[in-house]
C-alpha positions in Angstrom: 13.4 -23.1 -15.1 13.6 -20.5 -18.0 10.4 -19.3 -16.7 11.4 -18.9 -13.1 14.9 -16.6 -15.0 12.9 -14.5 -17.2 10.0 -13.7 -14.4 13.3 -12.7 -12.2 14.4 -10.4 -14.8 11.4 -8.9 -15.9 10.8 -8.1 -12.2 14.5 -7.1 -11.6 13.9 -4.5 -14.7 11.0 -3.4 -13.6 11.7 -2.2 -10.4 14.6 -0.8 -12.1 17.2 -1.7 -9.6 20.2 -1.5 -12.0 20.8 2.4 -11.8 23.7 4.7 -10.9 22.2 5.5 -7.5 22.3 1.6 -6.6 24.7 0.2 -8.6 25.0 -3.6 -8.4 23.8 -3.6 -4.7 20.3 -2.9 -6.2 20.4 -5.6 -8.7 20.9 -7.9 -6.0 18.3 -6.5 -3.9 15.9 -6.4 -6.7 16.6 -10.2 -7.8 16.2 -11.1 -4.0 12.9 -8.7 -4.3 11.6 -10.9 -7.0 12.3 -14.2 -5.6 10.5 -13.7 -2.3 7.8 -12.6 -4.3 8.1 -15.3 -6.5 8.2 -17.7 -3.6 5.0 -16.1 -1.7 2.8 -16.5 -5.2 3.7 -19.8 -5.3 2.9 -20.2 -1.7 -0.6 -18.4 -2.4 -1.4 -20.7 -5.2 -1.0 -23.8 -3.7 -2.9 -23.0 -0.9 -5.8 -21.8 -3.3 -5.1 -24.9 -4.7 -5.5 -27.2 -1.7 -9.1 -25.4 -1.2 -11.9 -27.9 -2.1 -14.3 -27.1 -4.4 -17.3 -25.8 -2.4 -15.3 -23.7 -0.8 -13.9 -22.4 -4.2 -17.8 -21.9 -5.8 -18.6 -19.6 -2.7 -15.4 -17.6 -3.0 -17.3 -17.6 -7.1 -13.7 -18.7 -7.4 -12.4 -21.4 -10.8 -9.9 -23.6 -10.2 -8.3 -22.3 -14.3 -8.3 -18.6 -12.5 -6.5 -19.8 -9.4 -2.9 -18.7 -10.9 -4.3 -15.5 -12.0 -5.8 -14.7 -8.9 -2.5 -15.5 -6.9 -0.5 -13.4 -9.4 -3.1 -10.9 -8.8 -2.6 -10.9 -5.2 1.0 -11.0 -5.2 2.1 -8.5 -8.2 -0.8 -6.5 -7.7 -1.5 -6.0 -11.4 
């Protein structure tokens, strides 16, 4: 769960949603931001997961990249 806290955080900073412009508003929105985000990689992943394997080796995907290859596609980095 600590995990979950600091990814929300580290997201929430990094969007930089706590500002004088947005105030708390923007904190809120940012955390909801990172959450949904959150919620699709984890989405992504286990359907990369539920992917048999032959379907995996043509996609030249392996099944220890799948959660880097989710993140990828989610967080874009």
């Amino acid at each position: 769960m600590a995990t979950i806290a600091s990814n929300l955080y580290a997201t929430s900073v990094r969007l930089n949603v706590v500002s004088p412009e947005t105030g708390a508003n923007g904190t809120f929105d940012g955390l909801y931001t990172a959450w949904k985000r959150y919620r699709t990689y984890r989405a992504t992943l286990s359907a990369l997961k539920e992917l048999p394997d032959r379907t995996l080796e043509d996609l030249n995907f392996n099944r220890g990249d799948l959660a880097e290859i989710a993140r990828r596609e989610v967080y874009g980095r």
